[in-house]
Each structure stands twice: as structure tokens, then as C-alpha cells.
N, C-alpha and C positions, 0 to 999 in steps of 0.2 A: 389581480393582486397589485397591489401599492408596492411598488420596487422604491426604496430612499436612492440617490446619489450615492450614498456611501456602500451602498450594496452593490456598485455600478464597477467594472474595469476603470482605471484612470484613464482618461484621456490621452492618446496619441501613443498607447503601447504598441507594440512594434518588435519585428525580430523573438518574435514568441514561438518556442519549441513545444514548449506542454503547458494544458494547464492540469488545476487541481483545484474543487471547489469544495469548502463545507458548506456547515450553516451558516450566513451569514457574513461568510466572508472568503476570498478567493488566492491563490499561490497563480502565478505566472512565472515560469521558467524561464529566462530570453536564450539564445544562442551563445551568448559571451561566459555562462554559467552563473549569471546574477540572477534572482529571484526578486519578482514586484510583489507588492502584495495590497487587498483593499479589503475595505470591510472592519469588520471588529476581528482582529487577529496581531497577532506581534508583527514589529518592521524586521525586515530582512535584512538590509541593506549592508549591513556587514558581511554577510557570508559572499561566496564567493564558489568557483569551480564543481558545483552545480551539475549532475547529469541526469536527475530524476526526482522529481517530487511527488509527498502524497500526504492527502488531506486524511483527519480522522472522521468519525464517525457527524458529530455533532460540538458544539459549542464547550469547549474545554476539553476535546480529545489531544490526543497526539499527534503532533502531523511531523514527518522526517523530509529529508533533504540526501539523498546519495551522493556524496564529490567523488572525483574523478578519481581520487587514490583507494574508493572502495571501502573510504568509512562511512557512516550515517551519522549525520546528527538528528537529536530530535530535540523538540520542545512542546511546551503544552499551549493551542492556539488563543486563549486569555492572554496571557503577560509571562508568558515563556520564554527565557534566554535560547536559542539553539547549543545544545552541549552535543561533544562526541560521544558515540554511546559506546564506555568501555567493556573493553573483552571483543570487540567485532570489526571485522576488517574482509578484506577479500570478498566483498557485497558486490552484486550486479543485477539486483533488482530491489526494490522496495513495492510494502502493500498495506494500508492502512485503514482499518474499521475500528471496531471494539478491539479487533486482533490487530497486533502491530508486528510484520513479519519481514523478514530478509533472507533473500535467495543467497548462500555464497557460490564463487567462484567451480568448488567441487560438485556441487550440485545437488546441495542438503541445503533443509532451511530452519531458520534459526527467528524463536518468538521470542518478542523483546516485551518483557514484561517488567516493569519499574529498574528494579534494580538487576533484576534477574534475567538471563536471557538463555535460553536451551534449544538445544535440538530436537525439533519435532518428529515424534515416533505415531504411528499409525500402525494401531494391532499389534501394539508388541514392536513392531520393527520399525528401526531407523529409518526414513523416508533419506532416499538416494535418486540420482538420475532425475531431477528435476529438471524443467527449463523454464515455468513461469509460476506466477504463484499468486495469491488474489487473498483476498482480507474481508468479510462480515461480518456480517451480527454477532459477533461471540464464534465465530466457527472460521478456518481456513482451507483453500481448495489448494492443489498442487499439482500442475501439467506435467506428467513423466514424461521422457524423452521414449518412448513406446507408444504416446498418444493416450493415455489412459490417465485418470483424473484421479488421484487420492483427498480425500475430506476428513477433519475433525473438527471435535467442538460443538455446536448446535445452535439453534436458530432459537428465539425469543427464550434468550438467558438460559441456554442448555435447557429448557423441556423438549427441544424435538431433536433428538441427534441430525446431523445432515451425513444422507445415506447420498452416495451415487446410484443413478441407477443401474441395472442390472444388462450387461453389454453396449454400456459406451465403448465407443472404441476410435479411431484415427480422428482425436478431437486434437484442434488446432489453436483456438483460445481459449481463456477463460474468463468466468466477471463474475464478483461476488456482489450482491448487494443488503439490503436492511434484509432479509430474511427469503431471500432467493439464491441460485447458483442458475448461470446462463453456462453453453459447451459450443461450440461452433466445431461443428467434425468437416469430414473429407466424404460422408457416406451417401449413398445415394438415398433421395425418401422411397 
């Protein structure tokens, strides 16, 4: 495949904590809390105090920013300002697909959907005791502090629900992708 320059890291980056990549174009976190960015996406360069990023799905998604006071901002990666996204505070993770979601503080997570942002419930009940939490195709995964996986939403535009399957158990990460979930347990094969 034909890679342009522009699709390329800049030259001489450095002091890089995370990255985050979409279509086309790429987020670099540095250490000092500033964000690089290349490719076809908006400049950064204004933001600042930076402790996690995450790309969206494809070319005009959402992609967020976590700063250190445990707000997000988001913007849309075309010609998107970074705005704080009101009503949300107390953040200590971000995840971004077609889903754009936020771990808080208590350990409930919270889908940011335009203007609207709620607490996600699984089966009727408030999803609690989280500790990490992952973004796909339309569906999100959520790592309980018990090792156990909670899922909603569905994979190729909600026709397939995303089911866990049946005795996961002492699972230690998670990763969502276009229409997969990965689990990394503790168990023996």
C-alpha cells in the first residue's frame, strides 16, 4: 500500500506516552500533556494537560481528549474545535468507536452521545464496579472489578447483539474492535 507523507508521524516526535490512530490520520500524546497530531484531522496545539486520548471509528468520528481535572473534551476529526463535553466531570478513562464512552471516578460509565450523555444500564440494571471499558462498532464492553465482562449495543449497526460468552471469568483486559471483542483472563487453557 502507497503510505503519503501526510499519513506519516512528524518527524523528530519524541517524549510520546500514547498514541491513538484513525483513518487517516493520527493523535500522539507527549508527557508534558500536549497532543501532536498528523494526517487529515484538526490541530491540537491549543489543548493542553492531556492524560488520555482516543480516536473514533473512521474519518469524521469523534475522537476525545481526558485532562487531568477529569473533564473530556471532544471534537469531530474533519474541522472540529475540541469543546468540554457538558454535564461530565470525575472521568478516568475514555473509549471511542461508533460508541463514545467514559469510565467515571465511582465506577459507572457514561455514553456521550451528541448532546446527550447517560448512564449505561445492561439488563435493566445500572452497570457499577467498573475498571475499564472499550468502544466498537456500535456496541461497548465494560471490565467489572470481579473480572467479568458486561456488553451492549451490537456489532454491524445492531443486527447482531454482542453476547459474552458464557463463563468468562478472571478477565484482565479488554479491546473492542470494527465487529470483534478480545478478553485476556488469568485462566489456565
Amino acid at each position: 500500500r502507497n503510505i503519503s507523507n501526510e499519513s506519516l508521524p512528524p518527524p523528530g516526535l519524541s517524549n510520546v506516552v500514547a498514541v491513538a490512530t484513525g483513518e487517516s490520520y493520527g493523535l500522539a500524546l507527549k508527557s508534558n500533556g500536549t497532543v501532536t497530531t498528523w494526517g487529515a484531522t484538526t490541530d491540537l496545539t491549543a489543548i493542553s494537560n492531556v492524560v488520555a486520548i482516543a480516536t473514533g471509528k473512521d474519518w469524521g468520528s469523534e475522537d476525545l481528549a481526558l485532562q487531568k481535572d477529569g473533564t473530556v473534551l471532544e471534537w469531530d476529526n474533519r474541522n472540529g474545535v475540541p469543546t468540554i463535553v457538558a454535564g461530565l466531570s470525575n472521568v478516568v478513562a475514555i473509549s471511542s468507536g461508533d460508541e463514545c464512552l467514559a469510565l467515571l471516578k465511582s465506577g459507572q460509565v457514561v455514553e456521550l452521545w451528541g448532546e446527550t450523555n447517560h448512564l449505561v444500564s445492561v439488563n435493566g440494571e445500572l452497570l457499577n464496579n467498573v475498571i475499564a471499558i472499550a468502544a466498537g462498532n456500535g456496541y461497548g464492553l465494560a471490565l467489572k472489578k470481579d473480572g467479568t465482562v458486561a456488553a451492549w449495543g451490537g456489532t454491524y449497526g445492531g443486527l447482531f447483539p454482542t453476547v459474552v460468552p458464557a463463563g468468562l471469568s478472571n478477565v484482565v483486559a479488554i479491546a473492542a474492535g470494527g465487529n470483534y471483542c478480545l478478553a485476556i483472563t488469568t485462566n489456565k487453557a
